[in-house]
NUVEX-793616 format. One record per residue (C-alpha): x, y, z; residue number from 1. Coordinates in steps of 0.02 Angstrom, whole numbers, plus 50000, padded with zeros to 5 digits. Layout:
<lozas>
LOZA     u     v     w kolfi
LOZA     X     Y     Z   NUM
...
</lozas>
This chain:
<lozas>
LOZA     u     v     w kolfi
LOZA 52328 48377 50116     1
LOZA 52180 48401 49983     2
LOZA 51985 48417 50036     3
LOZA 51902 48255 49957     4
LOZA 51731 48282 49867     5
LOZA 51587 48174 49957     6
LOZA 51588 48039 49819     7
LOZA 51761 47985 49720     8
LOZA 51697 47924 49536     9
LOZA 51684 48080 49418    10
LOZA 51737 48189 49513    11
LOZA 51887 48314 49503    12
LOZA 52020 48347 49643    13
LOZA 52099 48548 49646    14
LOZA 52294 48513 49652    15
LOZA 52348 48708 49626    16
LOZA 52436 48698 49757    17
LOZA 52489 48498 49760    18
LOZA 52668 48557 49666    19
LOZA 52778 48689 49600    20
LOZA 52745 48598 49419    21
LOZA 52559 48641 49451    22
LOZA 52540 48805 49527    23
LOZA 52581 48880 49348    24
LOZA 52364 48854 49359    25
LOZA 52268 48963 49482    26
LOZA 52141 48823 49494    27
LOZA 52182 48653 49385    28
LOZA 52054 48501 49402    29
LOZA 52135 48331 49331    30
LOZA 52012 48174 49339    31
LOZA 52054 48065 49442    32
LOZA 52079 47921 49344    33
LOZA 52245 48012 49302    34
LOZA 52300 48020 49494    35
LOZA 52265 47834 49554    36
LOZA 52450 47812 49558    37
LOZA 52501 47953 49613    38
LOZA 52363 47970 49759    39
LOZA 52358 47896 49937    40
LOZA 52203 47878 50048    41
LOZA 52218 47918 50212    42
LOZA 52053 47912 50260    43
LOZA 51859 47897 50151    44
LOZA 51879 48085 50137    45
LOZA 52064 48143 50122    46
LOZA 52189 48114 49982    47
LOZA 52385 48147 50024    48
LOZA 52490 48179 49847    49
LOZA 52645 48054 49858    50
LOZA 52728 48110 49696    51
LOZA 52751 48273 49585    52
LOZA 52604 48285 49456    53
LOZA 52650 48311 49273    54
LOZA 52546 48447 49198    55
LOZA 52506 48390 49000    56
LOZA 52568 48519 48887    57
LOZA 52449 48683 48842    58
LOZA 52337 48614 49001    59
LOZA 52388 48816 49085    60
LOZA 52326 48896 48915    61
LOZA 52157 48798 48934    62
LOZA 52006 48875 49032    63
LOZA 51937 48719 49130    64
LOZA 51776 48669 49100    65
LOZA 51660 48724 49233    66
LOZA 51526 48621 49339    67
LOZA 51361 48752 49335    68
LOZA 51195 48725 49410    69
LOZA 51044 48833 49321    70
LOZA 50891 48834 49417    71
LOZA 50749 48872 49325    72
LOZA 50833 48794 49155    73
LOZA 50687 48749 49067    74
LOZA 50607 48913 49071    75
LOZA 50617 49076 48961    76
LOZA 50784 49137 49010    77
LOZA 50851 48970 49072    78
LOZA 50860 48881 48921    79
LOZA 50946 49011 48846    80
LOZA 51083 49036 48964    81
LOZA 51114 48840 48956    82
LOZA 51131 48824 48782    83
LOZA 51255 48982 48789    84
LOZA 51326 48889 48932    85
LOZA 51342 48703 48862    86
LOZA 51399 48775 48681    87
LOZA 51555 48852 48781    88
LOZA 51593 48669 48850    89
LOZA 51557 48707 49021    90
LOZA 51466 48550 49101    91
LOZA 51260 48588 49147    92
LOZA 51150 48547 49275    93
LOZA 50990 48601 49228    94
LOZA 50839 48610 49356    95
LOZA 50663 48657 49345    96
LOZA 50486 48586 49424    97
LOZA 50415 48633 49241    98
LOZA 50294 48739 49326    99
LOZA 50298 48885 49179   100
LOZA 50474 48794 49108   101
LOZA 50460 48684 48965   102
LOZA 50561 48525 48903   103
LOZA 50534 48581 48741   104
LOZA 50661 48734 48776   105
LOZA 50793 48603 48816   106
LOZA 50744 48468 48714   107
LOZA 50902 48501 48590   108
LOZA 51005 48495 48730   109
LOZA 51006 48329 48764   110
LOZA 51088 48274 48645   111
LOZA 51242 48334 48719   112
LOZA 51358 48247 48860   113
LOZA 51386 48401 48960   114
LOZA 51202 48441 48984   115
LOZA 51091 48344 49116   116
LOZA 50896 48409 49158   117
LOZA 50818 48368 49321   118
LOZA 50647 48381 49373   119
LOZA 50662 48487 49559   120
LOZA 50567 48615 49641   121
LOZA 50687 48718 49730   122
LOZA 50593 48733 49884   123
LOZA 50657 48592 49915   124
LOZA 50840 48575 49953   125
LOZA 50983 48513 49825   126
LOZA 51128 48410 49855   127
LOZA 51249 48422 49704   128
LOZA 51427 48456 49667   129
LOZA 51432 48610 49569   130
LOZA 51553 48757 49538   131
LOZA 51448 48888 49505   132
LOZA 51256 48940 49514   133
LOZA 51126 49046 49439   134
LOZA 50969 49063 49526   135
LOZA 50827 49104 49387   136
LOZA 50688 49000 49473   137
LOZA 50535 49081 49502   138
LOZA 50385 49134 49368   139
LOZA 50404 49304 49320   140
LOZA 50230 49360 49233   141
LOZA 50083 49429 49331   142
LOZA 49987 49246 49262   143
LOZA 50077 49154 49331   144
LOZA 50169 49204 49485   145
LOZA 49976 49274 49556   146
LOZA 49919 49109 49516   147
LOZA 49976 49044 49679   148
LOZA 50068 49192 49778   149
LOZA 50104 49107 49937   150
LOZA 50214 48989 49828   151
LOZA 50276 49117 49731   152
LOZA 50371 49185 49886   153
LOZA 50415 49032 49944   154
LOZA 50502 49010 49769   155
LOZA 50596 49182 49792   156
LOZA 50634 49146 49971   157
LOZA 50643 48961 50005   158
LOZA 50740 48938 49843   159
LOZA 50859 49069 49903   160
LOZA 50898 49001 50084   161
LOZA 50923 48842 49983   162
LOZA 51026 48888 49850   163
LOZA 51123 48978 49961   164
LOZA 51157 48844 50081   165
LOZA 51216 48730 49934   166
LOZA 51350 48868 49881   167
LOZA 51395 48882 50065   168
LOZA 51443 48706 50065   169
LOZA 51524 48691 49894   170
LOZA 51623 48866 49916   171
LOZA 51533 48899 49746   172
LOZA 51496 49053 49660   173
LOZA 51298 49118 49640   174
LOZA 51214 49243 49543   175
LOZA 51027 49285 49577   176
LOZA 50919 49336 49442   177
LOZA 50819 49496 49530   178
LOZA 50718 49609 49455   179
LOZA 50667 49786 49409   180
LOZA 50511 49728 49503   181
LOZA 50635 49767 49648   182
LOZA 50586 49947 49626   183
LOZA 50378 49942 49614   184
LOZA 50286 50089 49553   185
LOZA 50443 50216 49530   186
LOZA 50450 50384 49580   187
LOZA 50647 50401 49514   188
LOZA 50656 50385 49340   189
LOZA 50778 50308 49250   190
LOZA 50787 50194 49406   191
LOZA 50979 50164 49459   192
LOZA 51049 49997 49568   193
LOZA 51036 50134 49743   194
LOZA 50860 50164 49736   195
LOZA 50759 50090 49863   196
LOZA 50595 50084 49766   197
LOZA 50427 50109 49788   198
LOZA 50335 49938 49811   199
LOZA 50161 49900 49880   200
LOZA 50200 49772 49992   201
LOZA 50020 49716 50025   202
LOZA 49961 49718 49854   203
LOZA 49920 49584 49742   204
LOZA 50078 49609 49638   205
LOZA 50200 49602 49820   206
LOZA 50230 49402 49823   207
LOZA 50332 49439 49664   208
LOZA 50390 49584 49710   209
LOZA 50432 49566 49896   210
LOZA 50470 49403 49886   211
LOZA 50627 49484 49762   212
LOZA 50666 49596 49891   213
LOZA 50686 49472 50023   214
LOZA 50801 49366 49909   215
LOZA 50905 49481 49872   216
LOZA 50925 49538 50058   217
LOZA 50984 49348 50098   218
LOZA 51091 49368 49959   219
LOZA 51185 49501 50040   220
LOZA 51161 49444 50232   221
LOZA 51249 49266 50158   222
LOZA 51384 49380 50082   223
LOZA 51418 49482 50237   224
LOZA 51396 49330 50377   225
LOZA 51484 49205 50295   226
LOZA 51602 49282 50146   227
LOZA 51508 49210 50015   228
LOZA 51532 49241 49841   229
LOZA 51355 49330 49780   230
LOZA 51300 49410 49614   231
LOZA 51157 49499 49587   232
LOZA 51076 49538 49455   233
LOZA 50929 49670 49413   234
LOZA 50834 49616 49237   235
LOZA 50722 49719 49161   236
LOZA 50597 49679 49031   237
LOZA 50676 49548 48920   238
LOZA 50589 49473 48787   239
LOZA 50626 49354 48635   240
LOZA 50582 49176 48564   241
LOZA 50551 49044 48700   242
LOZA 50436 49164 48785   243
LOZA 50251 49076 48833   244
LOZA 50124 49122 48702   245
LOZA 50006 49147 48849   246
LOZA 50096 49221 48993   247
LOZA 50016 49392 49019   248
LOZA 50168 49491 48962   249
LOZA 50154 49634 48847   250
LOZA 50252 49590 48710   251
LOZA 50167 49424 48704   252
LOZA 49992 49480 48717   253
LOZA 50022 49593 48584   254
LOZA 50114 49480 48462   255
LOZA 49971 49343 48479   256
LOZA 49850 49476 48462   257
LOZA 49916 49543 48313   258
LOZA 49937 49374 48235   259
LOZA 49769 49328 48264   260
LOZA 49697 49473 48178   261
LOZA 49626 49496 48366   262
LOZA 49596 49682 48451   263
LOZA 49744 49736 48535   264
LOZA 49714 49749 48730   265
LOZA 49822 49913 48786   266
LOZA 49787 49941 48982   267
LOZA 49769 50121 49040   268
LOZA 49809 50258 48943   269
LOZA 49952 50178 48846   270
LOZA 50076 50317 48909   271
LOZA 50156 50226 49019   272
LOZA 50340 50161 48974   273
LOZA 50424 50003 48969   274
LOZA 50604 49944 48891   275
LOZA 50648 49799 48826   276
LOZA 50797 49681 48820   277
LOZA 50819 49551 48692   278
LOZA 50845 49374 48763   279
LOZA 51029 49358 48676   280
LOZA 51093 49520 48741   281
LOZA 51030 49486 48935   282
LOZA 51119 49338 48934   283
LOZA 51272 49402 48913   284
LOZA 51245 49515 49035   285
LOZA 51200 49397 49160   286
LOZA 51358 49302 49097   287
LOZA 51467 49444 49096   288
LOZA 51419 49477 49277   289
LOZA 51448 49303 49355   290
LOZA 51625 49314 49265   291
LOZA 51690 49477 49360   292
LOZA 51787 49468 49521   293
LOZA 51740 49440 49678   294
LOZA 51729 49611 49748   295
LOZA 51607 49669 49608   296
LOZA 51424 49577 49691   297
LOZA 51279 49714 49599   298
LOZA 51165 49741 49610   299
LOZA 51198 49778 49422   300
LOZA 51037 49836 49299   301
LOZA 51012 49723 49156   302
LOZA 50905 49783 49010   303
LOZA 50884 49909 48868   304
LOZA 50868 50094 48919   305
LOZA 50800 50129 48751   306
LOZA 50615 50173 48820   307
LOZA 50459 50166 48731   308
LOZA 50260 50191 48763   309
LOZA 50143 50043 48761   310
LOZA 50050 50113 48642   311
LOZA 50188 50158 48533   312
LOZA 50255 49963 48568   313
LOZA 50088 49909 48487   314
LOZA 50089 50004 48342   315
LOZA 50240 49947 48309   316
LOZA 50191 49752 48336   317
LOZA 50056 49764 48217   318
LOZA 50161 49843 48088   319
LOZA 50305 49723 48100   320
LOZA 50169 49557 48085   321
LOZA 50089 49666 47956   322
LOZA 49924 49636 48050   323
LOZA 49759 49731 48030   324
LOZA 49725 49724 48233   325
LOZA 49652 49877 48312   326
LOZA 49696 49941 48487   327
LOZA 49565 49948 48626   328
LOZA 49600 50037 48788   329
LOZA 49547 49969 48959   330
LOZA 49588 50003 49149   331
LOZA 49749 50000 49214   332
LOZA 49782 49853 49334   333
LOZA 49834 49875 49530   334
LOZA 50008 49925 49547   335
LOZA 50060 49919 49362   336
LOZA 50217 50028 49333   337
LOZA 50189 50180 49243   338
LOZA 50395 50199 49195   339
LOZA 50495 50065 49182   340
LOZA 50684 50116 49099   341
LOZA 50864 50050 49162   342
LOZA 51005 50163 49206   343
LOZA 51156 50050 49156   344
LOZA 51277 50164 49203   345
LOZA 51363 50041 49304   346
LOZA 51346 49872 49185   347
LOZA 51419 49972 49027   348
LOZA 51578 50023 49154   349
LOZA 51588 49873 49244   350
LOZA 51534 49757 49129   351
LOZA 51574 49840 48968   352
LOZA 51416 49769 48942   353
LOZA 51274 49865 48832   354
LOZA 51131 49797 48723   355
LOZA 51154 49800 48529   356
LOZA 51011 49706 48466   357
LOZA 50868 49825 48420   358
LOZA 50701 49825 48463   359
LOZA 50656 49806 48256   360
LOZA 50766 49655 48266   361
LOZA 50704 49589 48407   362
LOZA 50541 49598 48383   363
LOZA 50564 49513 48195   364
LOZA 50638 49366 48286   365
LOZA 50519 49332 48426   366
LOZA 50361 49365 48301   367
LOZA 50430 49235 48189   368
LOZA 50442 49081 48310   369
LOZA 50260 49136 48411   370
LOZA 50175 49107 48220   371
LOZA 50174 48929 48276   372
LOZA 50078 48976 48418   373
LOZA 49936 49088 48324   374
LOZA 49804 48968 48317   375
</lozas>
């Protein structure tokens, strides 16, 4: 006897174990328009083989396409994991409430059959068919996510109970996108996956930051309750094109700053350290991750351990977009990080995983596409 899905058009039945010709496949889906004559229904949700399924030749040499849900699609690092995701073949659900998203970061996308955007707030609960998830949905810049904190959490944690719900039901795989927010104001640096952190949790940065931490604690009470199938991964600063122009990070500020011909706004002393991650690597990382076993669940750091001062960062803008901008200092904001640097120790074994894009590169990308944002 086979599980049926809830709904019979489009959708794909698992026969691995339906006959000996079959089982050559760990997992083979064959639409069903293939089966009708070889299917019986029982009942509106149960399918009984009645004959042996031929398996076309080279089907066993094929990876199957996948059915994967990316919440928060539209956004920065969305839209670039489903374009990496559609350009395999794999079919994508896309969903975002376009709150810091943009359809413009998908808009090439729809020209293609396996890629499908939907407007959804996940707050709200989902009811799809999906194999596999990745959980990016929630604003990640001081902006934006302090705009409205109470929703902020209830993005982080409302969006987890849900998503995690919907790969209860399916059986489906999920990766959450944490953060090296996870680990506040360090006093451990370079900050590996078993410290605890150091994390304000009353301060105006904590509905970011906390509401990270309680996601990820779902994350691992769904894995140890009910056998679920989690991922999680830490990112650290990541930054490349498809980045807001006005989102409060550094690299942006700086970049549209320096394009401008503007003064350079460097808070605090400009010691403090950050590292950065190219868009292109981190998603490979993230993809990388989601691919391992099942044992292997994180958390796993994501980012470039390469480290470098703010100030040094700025100098460095303003050279690339051969600017004339000037630097001005002013006070440090609440709760701002004064080191920020990955230990990726455990994604370069596990993973074999290790950025290779530099931050010259990088940087000569992302400046390029934000000149169309200058004026």
């Amino acid at each position: 006897m086979l599980n049926f899905p809830n709904y019979l058009d489009g959708y794909f039945f698992d026969l691995a174990n339906a006959s000996a010709e079959s089982k050559v496949l760990s997992t083979c889906y064959i639409p069903c328009v293939m089966l009708h004559k070889t299917l019986q229904v029982q009942h509106a949700k149960q399918l009984k083989i009645t004959t042996s399924v031929r398996i076309p030749a080279g089907w066993a040499m094929k990876r199957m396409r996948k059915r994967i849900l990316v919440t928060g699609g539209a956004g920065f690092l969305g839209s670039h994991l489903c374009g990496r995701l559609v350009a395999r073949g794999d079919d994508v659900l896309c969903i975002d409430n376009f709150f810091t998203g943009a359809k413009d970061n998908v808009a090439k996308l729809l020209a293609h059959s396996n890629f499908e955007l939907m407007r959804h707030d996940v707050c709200m609960p989902l009811y799809v068919e999906v194999d596999e998830i990745y959980n990016l949905a929630c604003p990640a810049s001081p902006i934006h996510y302090q705009y409205d904190p109470v929703q902020t959490t209830k993005t982080s944690v409302h969006g987890a109970i849900n998503m995690l719900g919907l790969a209860k039901r399916l059986g489906a795989k999920i990766l959450q996108a944490s953060t090296s927010e996870i680990y506040g104001d360090p006093t451990v640096h370079p900050q590996t996956e078993d410290y605890w952190g150091h994390v304000n949790p009353i301060g105006p940065r904590a509905c970011y930051d906390e509401g990270k931490r309680c996601a990820e604690t779902l994350f691992f009470d769904y894995y140890r309750q009910h056998r679920l199938s989690i991922k999680v991964a830490r990112i650290f600063n990541t930054y490349g094109p498809r980045m807001h122009p006005n989102d409060g990070r550094v690299i942006s500020n700086f970049i549209m700053a320096a394009l401008r011909g503007d003064p350079i706004t460097v808070y605090g002393d400009g010691k403090q350290t950050r590292s950065f991650c190219y868009v292109e690597d981190l998603i490979e990382g993230l993809i990388r991750l989601m691919e391992t076993e099942e044992s292997l669940i994180g958390p796993i750091n994501l980012g470039n351990p390469n480290e470098i001062t703010v100030s040094e960062l700025a100098i460095q803008i303003i050279a690339s977009a051969g600017s004339r901008s000037k630097i001005t200092y002013h006070p440090r904001p609440i709760d701002d990080p004064m080191q920020r640097q990955p230990d990726i120790t455990q994604a370069k074994k596990l993973l074999e995983w290790y950025p290779t894009i530099t931050l010259e590169k990088g940087l000569a990308h992302t400046i390029e596409y934000f000149r169309d944002f200058k004026e």
